[in-house]
Every structure is written in structure tokens, then in C-alpha cells.
N, C-alpha and C positions, 0 to 999 in steps of 0.2 A: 284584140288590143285597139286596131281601129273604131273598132265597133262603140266602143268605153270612150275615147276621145272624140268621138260624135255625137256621142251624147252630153258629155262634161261640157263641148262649146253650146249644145242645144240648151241645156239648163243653162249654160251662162248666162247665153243669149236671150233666154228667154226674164230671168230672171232682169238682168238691163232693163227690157223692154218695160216688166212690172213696175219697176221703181219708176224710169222716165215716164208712164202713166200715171202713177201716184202723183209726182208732182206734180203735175200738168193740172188732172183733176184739182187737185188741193189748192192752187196758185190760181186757177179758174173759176171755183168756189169764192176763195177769198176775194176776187177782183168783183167780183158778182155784187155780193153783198157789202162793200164798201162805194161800188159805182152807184149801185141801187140806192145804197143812203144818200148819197153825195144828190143824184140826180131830183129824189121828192123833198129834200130836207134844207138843200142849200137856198131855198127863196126864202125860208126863214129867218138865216143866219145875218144878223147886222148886229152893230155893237148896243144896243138899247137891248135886244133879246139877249144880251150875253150880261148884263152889268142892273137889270132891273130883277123884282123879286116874282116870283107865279103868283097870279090872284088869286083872291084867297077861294074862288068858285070858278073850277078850269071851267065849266058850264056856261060860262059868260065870253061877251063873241073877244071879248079881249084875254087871253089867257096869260099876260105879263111875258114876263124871261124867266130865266133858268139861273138864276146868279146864288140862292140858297144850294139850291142843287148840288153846283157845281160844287159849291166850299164844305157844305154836307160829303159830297164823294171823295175829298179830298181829306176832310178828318177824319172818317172812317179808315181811309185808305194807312195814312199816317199812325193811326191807334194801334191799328191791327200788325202792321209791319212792325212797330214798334218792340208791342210785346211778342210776339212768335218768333221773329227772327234771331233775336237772344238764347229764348229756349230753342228752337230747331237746333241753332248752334251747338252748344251746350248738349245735350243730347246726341246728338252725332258724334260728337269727339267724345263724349262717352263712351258710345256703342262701339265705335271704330278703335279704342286706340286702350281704355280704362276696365271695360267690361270684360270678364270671362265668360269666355262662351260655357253656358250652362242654363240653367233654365229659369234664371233670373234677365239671361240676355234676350233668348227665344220670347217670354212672357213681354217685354217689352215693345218687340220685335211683331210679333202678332196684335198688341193692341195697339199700335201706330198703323199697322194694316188693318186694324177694323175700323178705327178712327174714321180712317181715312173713304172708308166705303158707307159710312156714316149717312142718308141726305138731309139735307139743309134743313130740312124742315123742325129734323127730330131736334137737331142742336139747336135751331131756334123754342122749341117749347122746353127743352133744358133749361136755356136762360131764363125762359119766363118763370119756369118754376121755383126757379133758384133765387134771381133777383131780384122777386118779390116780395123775398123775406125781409123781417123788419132791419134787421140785422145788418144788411146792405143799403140802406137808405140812402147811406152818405156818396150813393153812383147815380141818384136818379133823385126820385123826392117823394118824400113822405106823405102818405095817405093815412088821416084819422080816421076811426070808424068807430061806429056807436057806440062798442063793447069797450072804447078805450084802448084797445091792445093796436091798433093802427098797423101798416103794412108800405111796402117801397111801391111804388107805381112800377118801378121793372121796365121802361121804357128812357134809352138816354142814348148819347151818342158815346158815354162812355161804356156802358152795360153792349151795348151794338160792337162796340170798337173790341170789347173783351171775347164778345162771342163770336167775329169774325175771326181775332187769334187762335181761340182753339178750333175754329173749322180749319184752316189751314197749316197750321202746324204740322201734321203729319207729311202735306204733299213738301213744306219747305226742309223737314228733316229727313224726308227720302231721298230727295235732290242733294242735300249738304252730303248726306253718306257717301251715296255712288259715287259724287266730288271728292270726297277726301281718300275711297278706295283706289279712286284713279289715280292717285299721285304717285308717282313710280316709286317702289322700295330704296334703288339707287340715292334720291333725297335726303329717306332719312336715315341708312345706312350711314352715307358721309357725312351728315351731321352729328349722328353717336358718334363716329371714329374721330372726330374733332373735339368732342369731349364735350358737345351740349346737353342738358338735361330732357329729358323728355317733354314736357308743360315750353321748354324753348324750343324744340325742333317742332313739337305741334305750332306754336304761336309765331315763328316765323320762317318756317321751311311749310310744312303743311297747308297753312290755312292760305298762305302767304300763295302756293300752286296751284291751291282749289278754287280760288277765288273766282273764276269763272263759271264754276260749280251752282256756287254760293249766288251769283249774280241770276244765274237763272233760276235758282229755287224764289229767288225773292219776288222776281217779274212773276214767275207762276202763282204765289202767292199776292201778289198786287192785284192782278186778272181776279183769279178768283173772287176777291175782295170787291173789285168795282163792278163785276157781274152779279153778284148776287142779292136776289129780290127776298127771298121767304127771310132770310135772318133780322133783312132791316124792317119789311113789313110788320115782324112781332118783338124785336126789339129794340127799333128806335121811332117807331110810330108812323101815322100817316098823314101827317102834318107837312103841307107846304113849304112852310114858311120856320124858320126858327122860334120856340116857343120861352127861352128865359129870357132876362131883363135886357131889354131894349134901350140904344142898342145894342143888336148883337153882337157886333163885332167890336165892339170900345172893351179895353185890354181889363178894365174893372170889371166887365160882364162876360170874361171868357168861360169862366168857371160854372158858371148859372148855364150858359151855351150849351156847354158839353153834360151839365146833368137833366138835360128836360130834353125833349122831343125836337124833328128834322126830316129832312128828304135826301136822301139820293137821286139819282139822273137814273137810277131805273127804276125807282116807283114813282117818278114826274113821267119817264114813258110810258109807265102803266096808264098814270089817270091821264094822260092827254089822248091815249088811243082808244079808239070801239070800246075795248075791251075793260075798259075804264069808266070815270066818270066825265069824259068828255069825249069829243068826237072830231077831236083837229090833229088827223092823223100826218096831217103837213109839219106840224110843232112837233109831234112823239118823234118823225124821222128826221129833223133839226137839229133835237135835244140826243138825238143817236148817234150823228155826225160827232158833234162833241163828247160823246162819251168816250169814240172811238180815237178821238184826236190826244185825251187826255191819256187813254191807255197809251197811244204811241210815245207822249209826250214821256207820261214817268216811266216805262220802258229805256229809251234815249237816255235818260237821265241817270236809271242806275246802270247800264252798260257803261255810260263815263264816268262813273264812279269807281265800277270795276275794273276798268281798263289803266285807274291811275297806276302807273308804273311800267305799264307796258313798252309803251314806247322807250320809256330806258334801260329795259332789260334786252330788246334787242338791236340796240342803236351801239 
């Protein structure tokens, strides 16, 4: 019996040990690579780098600012959460609360798990193949061709915005389920014995519990979003600078904006680094710093979103 209880505090013990090493490592990684940005990237940063547009040839000794970039990473970012977080939703309170288990649920259930092992790439050449039909035009802009029969360019911030929603969908309706499993049964026990309908105990006992759930399927699905290069490389171009009527930002030209071609802040990292077409890897860890600020930024943001009501629920 001793013997058994010297072992149960040795695995405890040890067990403490792993995890206080995990975080350590993990909190030491992260410090790493945001000191490291901070440290090559911060001579860069002034407000003319943050509010001017990239030249139109990073190859030239002046390579402008990041100011398309930024509002590129932010409509994408916007598009995407947009549409997915509806359906994630929607979906989950399906699966959780509407669906019998049976092999319509299973069938769903696996292809949200293939979805989601998907990479980037492939879903990027989905879109292309898709969005290039004539058919779609009205997301991007029409291309005539000799034969008459014409084709969609397949490159826009809306076709972009569309195919980061379904890359992420899967990770934000995984997150919403295990959220809404969590909610203790006690919830909605005493809301049926109070005599609410089901569609009301989900809409404001359920969702209303998960919500912290829900807050972080959405941060994972933002990351995602502002991380990722292959989807925006092939479907929203690799254009600097914004390519509809000028200018871009004047409220008549929004719409021309979001169907033609742009950049995000990680293919401006691309072409300013080595690896690119430029070689002012001072700028790529600059335009890194803020990529990182803006991740912190709408994280913060939808956490106080989430959090509306907290405070008076336990005050």
C-alpha cells in the first residue's frame, strides 16, 4: 500500500514538473519571438511607415509603408469572421442539441474533421477553380476572351474573404461544440422545468454560458485568418497596393475595392524579406511587429466583447 502511494505522489510529482516545463518552454518561445521582432523591426516603425502606401517596386531603396496592408488584413479578417462565425454557429447547435445521433450526424462530424486537416493550399486552388467561373463574376471581374464565352479573374478580396471562411469554419465549429457541451445539464434542466421552449433555452441559457467558448473559437479563427499566406497568394493577388477605382477608400469605391485585387501584411512580409522580392528584411520585421500588435489588438477586442455581462453576473 505504501509502495502505491509512492508512486501516485512520484507521478504526481512528476507530472507538476511536466506541465511547469511546458509552460515555461512555451512563455520562453513566445517572449523570444516577439523580443526578436520588437528588437530588428522597431527602427522601422514611425507613423509615415504606418499611414503611407508600399511602392509600387519593394526593389527600390524606398520601399513606402504598410498602410494597404494593414486595411487588406483587416477586410479579410472582417469577411472571413463574418461569414463562418454564423455558420460555425449554426452548426454546432445543430449537432449539439437538433441532430440524432446517427449517421447523418457521424457523416458531418467526420467531414468537419477532414475539413479541418485540409492545407491551405488545396483550399486555395478550390477557389481558384471555382471562382473562375463565369458565373461568379459579380465577386471579382470579368475576363473576355477570344472565343466570346469570357471567365471571372477569380482573384478579389471578396472571393479571399470567402475562402478564408470555409478554411476556418471547421476549427470555429469545433470550439462552439466542445463550448456548448460544456454548459452544465443543470442550465438547461431548469429552464425546461420553468417551461421554456427549446430554441429559448438554447438562445439564452446556452449560448448565453458558452459564450466564452464561442469567444475563443473566434480569436482561433481570426489568427488563422491573419496568418495565413497560400489562400491570399492565389486568391486575392499579389498586388501591393489596392487595384479598383481610386480612391480606394472613398465610400462610392468600396465595392470596386473588395472585387479586384490587394495585400495583406503577410505577403508584404513575403516580398520585403530575402525570400521575396526585396531584401529589407528591417521592413519585413517592422511590418511583423504590427502584424502581431493587430493580432493582440482584435483578440482584446473580442474578449470585451465576450465578457459583456460578466461583470454583472457576478457583481
Amino acid at each position: 500500500m505504501q509502495l502505491k502511494v509512492k508512486n501516485q505522489i512520484f507521478k504526481d510529482g512528476l507530472g507538476y514538473f511536466y506541465s511547469w516545463v511546458s509552460v515555461i518552454m512555451i512563455t520562453v518561445v513566445c517572449l523570444f519571438i516577439i523580443l526578436n521582432t520588437m528588437w530588428l523591426g522597431i527602427d522601422v516603425l514611425s507613423w509615415k511607415f504606418l499611414i503611407t502606401e508600399p511602392s509600387t517596386s519593394l526593389a527600390s531603396d524606398d520601399p513606402g509603408g504598410i498602410l494597404t496592408p494593414m486595411v487588406g488584413t483587416v477586410i479579410l479578417t472582417v469577411i472571413g469572421i463574418a461569414i463562418s462565425l454564423p455558420l460555425s454557429l449554426c452548426t454546432a447547435i445543430y449537432l449539439c442539441f437538433y441532430a440524432k445521433k446517427g449517421v447523418f450526424h457521424r457523416l458531418v462530424s467526420t467531414a468537419i474533421d477532414i475539413l479541418s486537416g485540409v492545407p491551405t493550399i488545396v483550399i486555395a486552388l478550390f477557389a481558384v477553380a471555382i471562382f473562375t467561373l463565369p458565373q461568379l463574376g459579380f465577386l471579382s471581374t470579368r475576363i473576355e476572351l477570344e472565343d466570346g464565352l469570357g471567365k471571372s479573374f477569380g482573384k478579389s478580396f471578396l472571393v479571399c474573404g470567402i475562402t478564408m471562411a470555409i478554411m476556418v469554419l471547421p476549427f470555429i465549429t469545433k470550439s462552439i461544440v466542445q463550448a456548448l457541451q460544456s454548459v452544465p445539464k443543470s442550465y438547461i434542466e431548469g429552464s425546461f422545468s420553468l417551461g421554456a421552449s427549446e430554441w429559448h433555452t438554447v438562445k439564452k441559457v446556452i449560448l448565453y454560458s458558452a459564450r466564452q467558448g464561442i469567444v475563443t473559437g473566434t480569436i482561433l479563427g481570426m489568427g488563422r485568418i491573419v496568418g495565413d499566406t497560400a489562400i491570399v497568394w492565389l486568391a486575392l493577388g499579389g498586388t501591393l497596393r489596392m487595384t479598383g477605382l481610386q480612391p480606394w477608400w472613398a465610400p462610392q469605391n468600396w465595392m470596386s475595392t473588395l472585387r479586384n485585387t490587394g495585400c495583406t501584411l503577410t505577403t508584404y512580409i513575403f516580398y520585403t524579406s530575402p525570400a521575396g522580392e526585396g531584401n529589407n528584411y528591417e521592413v519585413a520585421f517592422g511590418a511583423s511587429l504590427v502584424l502581431i500588435v493587430i493580432i493582440l489588438v482584435l483578440n482584446i477586442i473580442t474578449s470585451i466583447i465576450g465578457n459583456v455581462g460578466v461583470q454583472k453576473d457576478t457583481s
